[in-house]
N, C-alpha and C positions, 0 to 999 in steps of 0.2 A: 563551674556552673554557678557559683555564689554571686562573681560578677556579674555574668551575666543575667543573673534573675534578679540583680537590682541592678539591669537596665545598662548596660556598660557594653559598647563592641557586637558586633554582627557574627553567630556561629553558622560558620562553613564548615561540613563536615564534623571536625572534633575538633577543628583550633578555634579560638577566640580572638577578634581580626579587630584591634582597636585603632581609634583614629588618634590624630596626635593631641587634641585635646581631653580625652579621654587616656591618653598615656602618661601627662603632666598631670592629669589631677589625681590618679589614682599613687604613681609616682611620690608626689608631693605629698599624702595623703598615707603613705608606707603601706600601701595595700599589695605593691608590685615591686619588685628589682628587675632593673631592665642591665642589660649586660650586652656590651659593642661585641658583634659578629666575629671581628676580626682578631681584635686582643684579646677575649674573654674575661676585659677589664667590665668594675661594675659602673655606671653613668649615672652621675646623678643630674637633679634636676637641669641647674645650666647647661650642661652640657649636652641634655635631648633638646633644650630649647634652641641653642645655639644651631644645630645639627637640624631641625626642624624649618627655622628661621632664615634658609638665606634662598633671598628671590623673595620671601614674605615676612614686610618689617610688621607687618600688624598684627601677627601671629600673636602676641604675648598680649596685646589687649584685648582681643576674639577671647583668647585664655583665661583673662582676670574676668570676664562678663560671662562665660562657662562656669567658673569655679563659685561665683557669685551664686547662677543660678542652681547650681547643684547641691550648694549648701543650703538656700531656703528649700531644696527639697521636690524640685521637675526635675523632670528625664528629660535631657537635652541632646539633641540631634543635629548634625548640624546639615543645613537647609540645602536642597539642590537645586534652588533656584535664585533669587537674586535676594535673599534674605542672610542675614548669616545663621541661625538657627531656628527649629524648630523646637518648641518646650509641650512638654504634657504634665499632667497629673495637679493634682491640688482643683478638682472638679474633670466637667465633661468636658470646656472650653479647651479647644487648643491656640496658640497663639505662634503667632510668625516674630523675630528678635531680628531689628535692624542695627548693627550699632553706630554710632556718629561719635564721632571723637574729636579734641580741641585739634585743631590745627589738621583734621578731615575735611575731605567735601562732603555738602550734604544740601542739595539743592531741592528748591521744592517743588520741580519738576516731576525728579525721581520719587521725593516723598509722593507726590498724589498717585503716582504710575505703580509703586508700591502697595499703598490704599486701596485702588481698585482695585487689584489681585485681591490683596487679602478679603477685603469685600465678596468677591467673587466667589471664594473657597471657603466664605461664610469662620472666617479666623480673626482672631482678634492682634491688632498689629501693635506692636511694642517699640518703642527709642530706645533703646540701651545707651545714654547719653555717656562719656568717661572724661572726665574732667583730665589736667595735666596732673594732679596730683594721685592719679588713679580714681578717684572715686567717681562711684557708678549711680546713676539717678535715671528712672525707668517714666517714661511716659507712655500713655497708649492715646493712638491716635484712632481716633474715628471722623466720620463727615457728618453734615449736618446737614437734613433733607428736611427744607418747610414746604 
């Protein structure tokens, strides 16, 4: 119940049903030992990441802009819609987390088709930009009505 009352995984029943970014960072974080089904060997991080990661190479930068936002201190969710997360806390605003990464597409198409949504859902829209050396640089995008 401690995880979950600071905001980690979805209770069904009496289990706690966490998503893979929420299993890496608590993992990473020694709050959890995760242990493979089958050998009853214990996993550490690489190796959930590995296992997590194939069919999705973007996974582990999703994860460094997760782990980012969880250390300044939002409840981060990840989005089910064409955002990759949703964040709360730190005021009443919520905010929608797109992220764009070097050698990503990120057309400004999508940006503006984006924008209207979050417009629409009255949210404030965020870049999670990630450079090739990992580092994370946050813009929020709004429009401009004269």
């Amino acid at each position: 119940m401690e995880l979950r009352d600071r905001g980690f995984g979805d209770l069904k029943g009496e289990k706690l049903f966490l998503t893979a970014y929420e299993s890496f960072y608590l993992l990473e974080k020694q709050k959890v030992h995760i242990f493979d089904k089958k050998t009853d060997n214990r996993l550490e991080l690489r190796d959930l990441v590995r296992r997590f990661s194939i069919g999705k190479p973007e996974i582990w930068i999703k994860y460094l802009v997760y782990r980012d936002l969880r250390d300044r201190g939002y409840l981060v969710r990840e989005s089910t819609r064409a955002f990759d997360f949703d964040i709360y806390g730190k005021g009443p605003l919520r905010r929608l987390i797109s992220i764009v990464y070097e050698g990503g597409e990120a057309s400004l198409k999508k940006l503006g088709k984006l924008l209207r949504y979050s417009e629409a859902e009255k949210k404030e829209l965020i870049l999670a930009v990630v450079d090739r050396r990992t580092d994370i640089v946050y813009y929020t995008l709004s429009s401009l009505k004269v």
